[in-house]
C-alpha positions as CSV (number, residue, x, y, z in Angstrom):
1,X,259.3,208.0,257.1
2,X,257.4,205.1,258.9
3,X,253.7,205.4,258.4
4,X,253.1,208.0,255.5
5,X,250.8,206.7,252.9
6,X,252.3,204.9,249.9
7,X,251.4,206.8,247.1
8,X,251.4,210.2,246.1
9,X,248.9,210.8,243.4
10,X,249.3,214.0,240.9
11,X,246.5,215.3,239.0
12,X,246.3,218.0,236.6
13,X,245.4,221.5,238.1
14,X,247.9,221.1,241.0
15,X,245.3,218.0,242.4
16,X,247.1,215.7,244.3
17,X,246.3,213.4,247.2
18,X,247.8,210.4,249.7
19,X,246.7,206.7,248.5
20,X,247.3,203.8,251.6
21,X,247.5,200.1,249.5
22,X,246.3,197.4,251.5
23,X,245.5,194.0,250.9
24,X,241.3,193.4,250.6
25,X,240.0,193.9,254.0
26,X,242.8,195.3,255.7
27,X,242.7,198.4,258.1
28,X,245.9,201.0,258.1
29,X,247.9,200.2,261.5
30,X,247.6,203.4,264.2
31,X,250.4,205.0,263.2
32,X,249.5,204.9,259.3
33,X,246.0,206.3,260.6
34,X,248.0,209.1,262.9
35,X,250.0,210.6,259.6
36,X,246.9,210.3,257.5
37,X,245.6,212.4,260.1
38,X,248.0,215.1,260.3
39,X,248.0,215.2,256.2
40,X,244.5,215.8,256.2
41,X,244.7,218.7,258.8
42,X,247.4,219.9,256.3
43,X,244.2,220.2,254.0
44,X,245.5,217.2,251.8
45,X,242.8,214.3,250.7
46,X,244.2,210.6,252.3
47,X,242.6,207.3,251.0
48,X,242.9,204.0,251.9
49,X,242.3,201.6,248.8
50,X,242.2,198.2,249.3
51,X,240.8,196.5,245.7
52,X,241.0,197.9,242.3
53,X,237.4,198.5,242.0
54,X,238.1,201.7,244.3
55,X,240.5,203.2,241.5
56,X,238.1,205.4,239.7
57,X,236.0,206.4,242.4
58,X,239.3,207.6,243.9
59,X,240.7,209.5,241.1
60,X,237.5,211.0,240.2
61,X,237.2,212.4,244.1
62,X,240.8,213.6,243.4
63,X,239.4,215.6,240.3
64,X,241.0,216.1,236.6
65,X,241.0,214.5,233.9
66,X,242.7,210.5,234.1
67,X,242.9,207.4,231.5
68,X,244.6,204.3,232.9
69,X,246.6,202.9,229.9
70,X,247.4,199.2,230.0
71,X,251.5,197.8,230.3
């Protein structure tokens, strides 16, 4: 569906979350920003993350426990 965030993030503890990628300094378009919009008056958590520095911060807002482990 055109517009819903790119990720899907599952945490322990039935946490889970939307996660919009963009490219450093880049907004979502409208319609991204419309079905963020509806998620959150679902009652689900939508980010937009545009540098890896916002990782953490993100899952730890999320909640649970994480550990990124390298490829």
């Amino acid at each position: 569906m055109s517009g819903v965030p790119d990720r899907i993030v599952l945490m322990p503890e039935g946490r889970m979350a939307f996660v919009e990628l963009k490219a450093p300094g880049k907004k979502p378009r409208p319609l991204q920003v419309c079905r963020m919009q509806k998620l959150q008056q679902l009652g689900f958590r939508c980010y937009v993350v545009d540098s890896t520095s916002m990782i953490d911060e993100v899952l730890d807002e999320i909640g649970g426990n994480h550990e990124v482990y390298p490829s």
